[in-house]
C-alpha positions, 0 to 999 in steps of 0.5 A, spaced: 591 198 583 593 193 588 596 195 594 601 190 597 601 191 605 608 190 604 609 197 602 605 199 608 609 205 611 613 201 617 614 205 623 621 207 624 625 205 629 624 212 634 616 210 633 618 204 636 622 207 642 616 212 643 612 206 643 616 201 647 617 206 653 609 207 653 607 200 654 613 199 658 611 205 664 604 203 663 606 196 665 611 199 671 603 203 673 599 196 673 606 192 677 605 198 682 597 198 683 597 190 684 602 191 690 602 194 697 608 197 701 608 190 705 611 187 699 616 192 698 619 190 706 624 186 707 622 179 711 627 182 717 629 189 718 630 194 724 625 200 726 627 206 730 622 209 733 622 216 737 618 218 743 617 226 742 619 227 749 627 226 747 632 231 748 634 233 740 640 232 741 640 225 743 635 223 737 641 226 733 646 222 736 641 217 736 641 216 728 647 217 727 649 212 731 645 208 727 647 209 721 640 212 718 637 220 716 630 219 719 626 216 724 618 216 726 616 220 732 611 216 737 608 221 742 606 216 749 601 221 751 597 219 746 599 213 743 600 216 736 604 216 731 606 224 731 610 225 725 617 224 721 624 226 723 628 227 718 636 232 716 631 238 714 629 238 722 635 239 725 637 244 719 631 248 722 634 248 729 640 250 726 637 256 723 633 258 728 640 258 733 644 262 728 638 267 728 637 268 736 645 266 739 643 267 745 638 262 746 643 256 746 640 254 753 634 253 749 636 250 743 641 246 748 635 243 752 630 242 746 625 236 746 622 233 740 615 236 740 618 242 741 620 243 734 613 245 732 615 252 736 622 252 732 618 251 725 612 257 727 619 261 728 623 261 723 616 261 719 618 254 716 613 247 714 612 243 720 615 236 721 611 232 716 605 227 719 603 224 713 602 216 713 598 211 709 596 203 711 601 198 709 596 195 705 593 199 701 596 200 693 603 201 693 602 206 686 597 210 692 603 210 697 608 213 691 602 218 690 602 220 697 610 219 698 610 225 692 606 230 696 610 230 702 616 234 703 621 228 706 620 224 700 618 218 705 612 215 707 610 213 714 606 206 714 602 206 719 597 199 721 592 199 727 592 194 732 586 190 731 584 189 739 586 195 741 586 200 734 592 203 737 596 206 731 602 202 730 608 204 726 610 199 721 616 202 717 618 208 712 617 208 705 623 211 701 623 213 693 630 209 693 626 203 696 621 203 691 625 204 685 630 199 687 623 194 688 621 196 681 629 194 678 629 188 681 622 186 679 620 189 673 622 187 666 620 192 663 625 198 666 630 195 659 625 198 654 626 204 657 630 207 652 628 214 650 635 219 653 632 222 660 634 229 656 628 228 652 623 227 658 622 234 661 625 230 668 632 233 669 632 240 674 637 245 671 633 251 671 635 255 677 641 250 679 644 252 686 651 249 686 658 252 692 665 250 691 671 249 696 671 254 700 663 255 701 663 256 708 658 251 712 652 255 713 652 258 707 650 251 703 644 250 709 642 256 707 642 254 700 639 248 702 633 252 706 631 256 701 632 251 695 628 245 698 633 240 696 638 235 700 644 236 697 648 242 693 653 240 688 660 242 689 664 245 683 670 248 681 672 255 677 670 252 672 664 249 673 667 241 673 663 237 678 668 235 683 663 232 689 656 233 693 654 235 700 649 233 702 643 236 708 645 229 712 653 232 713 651 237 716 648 231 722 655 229 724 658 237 724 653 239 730 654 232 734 652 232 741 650 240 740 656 243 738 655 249 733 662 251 732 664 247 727 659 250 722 664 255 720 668 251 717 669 251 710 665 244 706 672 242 703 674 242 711 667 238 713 668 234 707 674 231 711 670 229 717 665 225 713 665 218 714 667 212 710 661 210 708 659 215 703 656 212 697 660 217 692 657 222 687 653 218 681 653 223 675 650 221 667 649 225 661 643 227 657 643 222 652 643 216 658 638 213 657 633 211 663 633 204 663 641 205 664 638 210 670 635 204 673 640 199 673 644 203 677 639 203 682 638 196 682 645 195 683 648 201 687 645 205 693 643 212 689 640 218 692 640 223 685 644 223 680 648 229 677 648 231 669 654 234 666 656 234 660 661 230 655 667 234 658 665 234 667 661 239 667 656 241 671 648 242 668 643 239 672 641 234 677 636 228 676 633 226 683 629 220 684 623 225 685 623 225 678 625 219 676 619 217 681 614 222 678 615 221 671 614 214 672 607 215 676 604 221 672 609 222 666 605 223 660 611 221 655 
């Protein structure tokens, strides 16, 4: 009996989906690999570099003046790159003069290169002093930027006469992806739900309400290792976020006080710049995840369901992950 090759079983339109969303993350890898960090650098931008002998308080000052969440550290004695300071930083001096009050000189007059000794005592990570050279493959920064615990990665060049260390600029997770959105075709065949591909964080979910004192949501986010606790209602509808970098502006210029309000009333005091609170569902599909970051400044997206409601958090961790290492 003949067989026609018309009647050969086509692969169905999920087959073709599971196909598609392979090819096109293989092909994202191959666009990564043929990049360095200085192609994902504007022609013209602005880098604030600390010196290590600034008092913590300016440096806050010093940021939030600038509207920014982190900046490279420069020790002058050594003439070295000497890490990354990010919200996580002064958390941690927070921590440490919640636990001793009495040390408010101390904390008061602190020095950058004095935050290791505040990380040794409070028993948490020292400032993260990863780096890579801005022309070396950007799929080998994204790798590298995953391993360290800001997800951001220094750039750090040599001058050629001297070899002196040179910082370049700061790679964001935001950044990249954005870069991938806008350059990357491919991100429209991403069209499997993000709820089939093992990337949304809901298991051991931390969330706070209105009422939530202050301190109580940096301890929450100490201990959980995230930058931003979801804000809920009774009933579990999302109603907003706080993140680690309002806590920047409640302790402006060493105060501490403020810290016993509540988060609705810090909420209040947040600037007007705030980007607003992105949420999806987990039949949205990652192609729609990434058109959002092509068009809008997105740190994390909240999953909820049909009515609101709160069931997991998708950040750009994961999407960045997947994007690198996913297997399906």
């Amino acid at each position: 009996m003949n067989i026609n090759p018309t009647d050969k079983a086509q692969p169905d339109a999920g087959e073709n989906v599971l196909l598609e969303q392979r090819l096109a993350v293989e092909s994202i890898r191959t666009f990564l690999n043929s990049k360095t960090s200085y192609d994902v650098l504007p022609v013209s931008y602005r880098l604030i570099v600390l010196d290590t002998s600034l008092l913590v308080k300016k440096s806050l000052n010093v940021l939030l003046q600038n509207n920014i969440v982190s900046a490279p550290l420069w020790d002058s004695q050594t003439s070295r790159f000497a890490g990354l300071l990010t919200s996580s930083d002064f958390i941690n001096v927070i921590q440490y003069y919640f636990s001793n009050p009495d040390k408010f000189e101390l904390v008061d007059k602190l020095q950058l290169d004095g935050l290791k000794d505040i990380e040794r005592a409070i028993g948490v990570d020292p400032l993260d002093t990863a780096s890579i050279h801005p022309s070396r493959p950007l799929y080998e920064a994204c790798i590298k930027m995953m391993e360290s615990r800001s997800g951001r990665i220094p750039l750090i060049d040599k001058d050629e006469e001297t070899r002196r260390e040179i910082v370049v600029s700061v790679l964001t997770q935001y950044r990249i992806l954005k870069f991938v959105a806008l350059n990357c075709r491919e991100t429209r065949f991403l069209k499997r739900p993000i709820g089939d591909l093992n990337i949304i964080s809901d298991q051991n979910l931390k969330s706070c309400n209105m009422t939530t004192p202050v301190i109580d949501v940096i301890q929450l986010l100490t201990h959980a290792g995230v930058s931003s606790v979801p804000i809920v209602d009774e009933n579990g509808f999302l109603v907003n976020v706080y993140e680690a970098v309002d806590v920047l502006g409640l302790i402006k210029g060493g105060i501490y006080n403020d810290l016993s309000l509540t988060v609705g009333e810090a909420l209040m005091r947040r600037s007007d710049d705030f980007e607003g609170v992105y949420t999806c569902t987990r039949n949205d599909k990652l192609s729609t995840i990434m058109d959002n970051i092509r068009k809008s400044r997105v740190h994390r997206f909240f999953v909820v369901d049909e009515a609101g409601r709160l069931m997991g958090v998708l950040t750009l961790s994961d999407i960045l992950k997947y994007i690198l290492l996913g297997t399906n």
